[in-house]
N, C-alpha and C positions, 0 to 999 in steps of 0.2 A: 969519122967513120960512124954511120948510123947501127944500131945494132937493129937484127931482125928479131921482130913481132910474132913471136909463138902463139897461135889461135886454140884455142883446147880442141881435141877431139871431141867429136861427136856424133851419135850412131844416125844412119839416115832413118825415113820413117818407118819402113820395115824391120831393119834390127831395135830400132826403139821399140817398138812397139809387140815385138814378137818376143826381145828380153822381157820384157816387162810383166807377160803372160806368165815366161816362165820363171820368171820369181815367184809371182803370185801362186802359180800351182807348184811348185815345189816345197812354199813355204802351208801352204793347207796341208800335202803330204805328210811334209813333219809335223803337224802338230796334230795331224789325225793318227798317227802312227803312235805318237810321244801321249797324247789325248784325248784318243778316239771317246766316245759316251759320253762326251761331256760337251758343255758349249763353246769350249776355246778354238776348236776349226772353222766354225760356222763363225766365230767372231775373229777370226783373224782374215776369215776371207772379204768379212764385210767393211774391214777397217783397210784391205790390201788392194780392194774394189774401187775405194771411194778417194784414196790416198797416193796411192802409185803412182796415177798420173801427175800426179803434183807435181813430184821431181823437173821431167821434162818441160810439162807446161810455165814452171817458170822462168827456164832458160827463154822460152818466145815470149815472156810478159802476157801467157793467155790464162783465163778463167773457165768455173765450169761451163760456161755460155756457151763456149767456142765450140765444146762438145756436145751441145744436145741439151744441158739439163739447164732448161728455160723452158718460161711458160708463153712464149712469144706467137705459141702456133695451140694455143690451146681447144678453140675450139674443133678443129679441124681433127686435134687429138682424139677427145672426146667420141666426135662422131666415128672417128674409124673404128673407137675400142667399142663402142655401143655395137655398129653394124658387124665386126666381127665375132663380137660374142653375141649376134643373135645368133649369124651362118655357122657358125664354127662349134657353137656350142649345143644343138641336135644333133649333128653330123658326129662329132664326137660321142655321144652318147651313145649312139650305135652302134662305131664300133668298139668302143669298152663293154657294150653288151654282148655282142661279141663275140669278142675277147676272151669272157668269163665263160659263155659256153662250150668254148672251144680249151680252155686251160686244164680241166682236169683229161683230157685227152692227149694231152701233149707226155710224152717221156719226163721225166721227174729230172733226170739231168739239164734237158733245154728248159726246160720251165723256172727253174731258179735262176736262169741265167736272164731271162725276161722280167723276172717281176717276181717283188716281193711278197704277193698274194698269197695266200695258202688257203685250201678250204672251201667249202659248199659254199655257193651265192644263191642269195636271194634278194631284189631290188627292194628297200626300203626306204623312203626317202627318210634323212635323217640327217644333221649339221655335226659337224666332230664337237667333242668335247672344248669347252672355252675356245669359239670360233671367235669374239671379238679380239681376245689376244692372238689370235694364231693372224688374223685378216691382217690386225697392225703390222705383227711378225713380217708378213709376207709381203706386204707392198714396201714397208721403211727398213727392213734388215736386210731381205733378201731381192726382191726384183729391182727395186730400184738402184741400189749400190750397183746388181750386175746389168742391169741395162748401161747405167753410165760408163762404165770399164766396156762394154764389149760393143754395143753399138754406138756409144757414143764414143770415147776414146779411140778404142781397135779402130773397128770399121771405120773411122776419119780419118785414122795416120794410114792405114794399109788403100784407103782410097788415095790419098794423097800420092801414092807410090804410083798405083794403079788406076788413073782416074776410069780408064775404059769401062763401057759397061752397055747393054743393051735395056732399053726403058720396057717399064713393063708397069702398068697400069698409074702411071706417075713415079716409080723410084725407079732408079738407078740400078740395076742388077749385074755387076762385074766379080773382077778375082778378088776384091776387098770383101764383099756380101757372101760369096760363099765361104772364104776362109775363116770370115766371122765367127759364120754357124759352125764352120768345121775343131773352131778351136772351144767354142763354148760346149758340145759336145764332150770334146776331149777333156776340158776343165772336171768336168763332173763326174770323170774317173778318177778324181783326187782320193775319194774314201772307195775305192776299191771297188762299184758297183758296177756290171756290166749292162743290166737294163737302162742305168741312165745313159746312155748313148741315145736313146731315141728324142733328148729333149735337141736331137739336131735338128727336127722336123718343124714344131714352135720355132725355132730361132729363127727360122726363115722368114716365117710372118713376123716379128722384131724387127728383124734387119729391110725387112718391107716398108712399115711402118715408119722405120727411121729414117731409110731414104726416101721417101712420103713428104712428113712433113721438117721434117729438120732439126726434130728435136725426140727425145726419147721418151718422152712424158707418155705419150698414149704405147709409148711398146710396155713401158714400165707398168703400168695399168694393168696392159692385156697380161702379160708376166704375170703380175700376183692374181690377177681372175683365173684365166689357167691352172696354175698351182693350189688356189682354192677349190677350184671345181673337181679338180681329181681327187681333192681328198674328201671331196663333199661324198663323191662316186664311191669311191674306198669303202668307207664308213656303210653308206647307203645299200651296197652289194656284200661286204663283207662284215657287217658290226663291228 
């Protein structure tokens, strides 16, 4: 009598990959709740970013490659992040100028809910304090870690469910690209801020990007250029 062969369970791409989030933001939760002011949120997201998918990827015998973070499409990266931060980063400029004329007009209630701002502006250009640590910060802590977890990882398991998608200037644009943006969004209600909702709108140019060229390199780029340039703006309108 042969005995039968029990296979383990295992979640398909969408529960993999949508548990996965929500460990990862749960586990920020508690530690901004348990540790908020301090740097152990921001380090646990960037250690839970880069690590998570581990788990799963070594049941298929994949590495980071599979996901995105290779330099196999590098130039191509390059070029998109050069040309979008030419277009992208005037047009922005605008309306964060804006923005700031129109913020002290706003009810004091909606206005805290938008943005951390307070206070008279005036344009000056000017770099934040210790920009060369903050630049490292933000391309090796922060963008890079979440680009690998959300467009590389996410967005490839939740395509993988959903390959459909309508093309649009060379990527792929289906229910995997929006949910993407829709959860990276969500992710950065982990410390409680309701402005950061609006990084749903960048995620889309990421999730562009990634389905572009194949790898996360040039979204990771554009990611920390972004993040520096707002705070270049910050500083520059508000001291």
């Amino acid at each position: 009598m042969t005995q039968a062969v029990t296979t383990p369970w295992r979640p398909n791409a969408v529960q993999e990959a949508v548990g996965l989030w929500a460990v990862g933001f749960l586990s920020i939760v508690a530690a901004f709740l348990l540790l908020g002011g301090t740097s152990i949120p921001k380090l646990v997201a960037t250690v839970g970013f880069l690590y998570l998918p581990l788990i799963p990827m070594r049941w298929r015998d994949e590495d980071y490659g599979d996901y995105g973070l290779s330099l196999r499409a590098w130039r191509e990266d390059l070029r998109l992040f050069l040309l979008l931060s030419a277009v992208v980063g005037p047009l922005f400029f605008l309306g964060f100028a804006a923005f700031v004329e129109v913020l002290p007009h706003l009810p004091p209630a909606l206005a805290k809910h938008l943005t951390p701002l307070m206070g008279e502006a005036r344009f000056q250009p000017r770099l934040p304090p210790r920009f060369g640590e903050w630049f490292i910060d933000q391309l090796f802590v922060v963008a890079l870690p979440e680009e690998f977890f959300y467009r590389g990882y996410l967005q490839t398991r939740l395509r993988d469910a959903w390959p459909q998608g309508r093309k649009f200037l060379g990527g792929r644009l289906g229910p995997a690209f929006w949910l993407t943006a829709l959860l990276f969004a969500l992710g950065h209600l982990a410390i409680f801020q309701a402005w950061r909702l609006s990084v749903f709108f960048p995620a889309l140019i990421f999730g562009w990007m990634r389905e572009r060229t194949g790898t996360v390199i040039g979204a990771a780029l554009f990611h920390a250029a972004c993040n520096l340039y707002v705070r270049f703006l910050e500083v520059s309108f508000f001291g």
